[in-house]
C-alpha positions in Angstrom: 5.5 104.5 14.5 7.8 107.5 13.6 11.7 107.9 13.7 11.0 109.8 16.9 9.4 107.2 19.0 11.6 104.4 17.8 14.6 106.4 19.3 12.9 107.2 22.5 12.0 103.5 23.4 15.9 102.5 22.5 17.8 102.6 26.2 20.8 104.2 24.6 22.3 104.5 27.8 22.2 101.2 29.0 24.4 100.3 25.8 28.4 101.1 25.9 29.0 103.5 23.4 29.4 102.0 20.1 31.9 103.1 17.0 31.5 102.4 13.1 29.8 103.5 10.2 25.8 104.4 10.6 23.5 100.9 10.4 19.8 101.3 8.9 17.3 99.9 10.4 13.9 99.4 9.0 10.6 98.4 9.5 8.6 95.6 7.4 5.1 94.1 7.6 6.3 90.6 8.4 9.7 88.7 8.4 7.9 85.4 8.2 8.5 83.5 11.3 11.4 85.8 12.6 11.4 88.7 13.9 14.5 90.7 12.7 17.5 90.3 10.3 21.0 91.4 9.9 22.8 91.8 6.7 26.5 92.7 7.7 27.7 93.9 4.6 24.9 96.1 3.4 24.9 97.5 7.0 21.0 96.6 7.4 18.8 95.7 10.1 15.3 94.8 9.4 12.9 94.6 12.1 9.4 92.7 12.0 6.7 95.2 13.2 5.2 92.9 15.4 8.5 93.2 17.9 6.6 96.4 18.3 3.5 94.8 19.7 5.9 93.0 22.5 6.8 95.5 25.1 9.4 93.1 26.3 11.2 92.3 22.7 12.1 95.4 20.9 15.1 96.1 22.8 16.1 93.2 23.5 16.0 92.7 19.7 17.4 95.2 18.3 20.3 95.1 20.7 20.7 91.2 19.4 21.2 92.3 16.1 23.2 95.2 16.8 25.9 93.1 18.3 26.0 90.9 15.1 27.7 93.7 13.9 29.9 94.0 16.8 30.7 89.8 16.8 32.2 90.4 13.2 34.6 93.2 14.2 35.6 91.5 17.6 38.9 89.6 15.9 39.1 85.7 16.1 41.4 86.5 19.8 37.9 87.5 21.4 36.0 85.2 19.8 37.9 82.2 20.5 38.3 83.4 24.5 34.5 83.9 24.3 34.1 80.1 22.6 36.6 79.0 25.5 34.2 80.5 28.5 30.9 78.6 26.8 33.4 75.0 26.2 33.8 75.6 30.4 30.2 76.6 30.9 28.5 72.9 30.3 25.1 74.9 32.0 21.8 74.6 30.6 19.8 77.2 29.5 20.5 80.3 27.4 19.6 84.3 27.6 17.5 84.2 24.6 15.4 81.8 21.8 18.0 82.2 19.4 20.7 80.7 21.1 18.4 78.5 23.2 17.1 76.2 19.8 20.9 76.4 18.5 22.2 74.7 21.9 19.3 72.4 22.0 20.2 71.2 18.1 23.7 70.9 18.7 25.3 67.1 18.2 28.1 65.6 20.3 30.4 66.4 18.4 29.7 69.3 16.9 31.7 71.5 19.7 35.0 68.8 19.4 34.6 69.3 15.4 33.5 73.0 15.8 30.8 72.3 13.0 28.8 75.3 11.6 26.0 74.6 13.8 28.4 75.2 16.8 30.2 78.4 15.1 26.3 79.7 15.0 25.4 78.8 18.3 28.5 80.2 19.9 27.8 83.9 17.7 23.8 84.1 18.6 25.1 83.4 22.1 27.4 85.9 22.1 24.3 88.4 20.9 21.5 87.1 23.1 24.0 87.9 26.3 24.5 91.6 25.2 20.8 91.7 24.5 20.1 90.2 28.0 23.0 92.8 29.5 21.8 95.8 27.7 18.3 95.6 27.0 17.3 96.7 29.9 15.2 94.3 31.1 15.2 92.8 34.5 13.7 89.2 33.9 12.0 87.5 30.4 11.2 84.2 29.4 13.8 83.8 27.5 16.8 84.1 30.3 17.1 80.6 31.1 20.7 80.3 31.9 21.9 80.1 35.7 23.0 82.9 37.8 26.4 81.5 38.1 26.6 81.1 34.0 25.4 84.9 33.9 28.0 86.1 36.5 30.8 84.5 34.4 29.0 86.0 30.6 28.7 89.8 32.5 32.6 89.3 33.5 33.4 88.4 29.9 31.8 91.1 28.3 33.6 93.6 31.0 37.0 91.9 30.8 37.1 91.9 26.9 34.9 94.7 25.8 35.9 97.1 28.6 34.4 100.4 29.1 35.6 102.0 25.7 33.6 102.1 22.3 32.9 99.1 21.0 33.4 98.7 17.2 30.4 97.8 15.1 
């Protein structure tokens, strides 16, 4: 698959327009038993080619991992607010895999303690709701969580992300 066609099957204008230094992204034979990876620092995303084989997971992928890179530059302010909406949420269910087997791992006192498995959960959260918002698909799988749960996520994103660039 060329640069070309990779571009035209990315719904760039479902996504608010984001700001930051360039992010590569690139292709390999297998990932093992995931499908993409972030590296923050070296500004990487790699993608397993098979997300290319799913119709239904490319975007949604690629826009998860893209918003690693926005989670990192949101400031602790936002993240907390975004850790106090999922505290209030108590809902089961999840708008993607990634978040759904961190939730499902989670202890009873890992969210009082705010272990390392919570910190993870709350950050793949975060990305499987801006995948599920600007992905640009209409149902998957994967969306599990309720409506009124996804009324309240949409609302967070608009209320602290607004309308302007979002930093990556």
């Amino acid at each position: 698959m060329n640069r070309l066609t990779i571009l035209k099957r990315v719904p760039i204008l479902r996504l608010p327009q984001l700001s930051g230094h360039p992010i590569r992204v690139s292709l390999r034979p297998t990932l093992g038993p995931h499908l993409a990876a972030t590296f923050i620092p070296q500004r990487l995303i790699l993608l397993d080619r098979e997300v290319f084989e799913r119709p239904e997971d490319f975007e949604k992928v690629l826009v998860h991992e893209l918003y690693h890179f926005v989670w990192v530059r949101l400031g602790n302010p936002k993240r907390l607010a975004w850790e106090q909406l999922l505290l209030r949420e108590n809902a089961s269910g999840e708008l993607g895999w990634s978040a759904e087997w961190r939730k499902a791992k989670l202890g009873p006192k890992d969210k009082e303690e705010r272990t390392r498995a919570w910190r993870h959960y709350i950050c793949e959260s975060f990305c499987d709701t801006a995948a599920w918002l600007y992905a640009g698909l209409e149902a998957h799988d994967e969306f599990t969580l309720g409506t009124r749960a996804r009324a309240r996520r949409r609302n967070w994103f608009r209320e602290y992300l607004g309308s302007g660039p979002v930093s990556i």
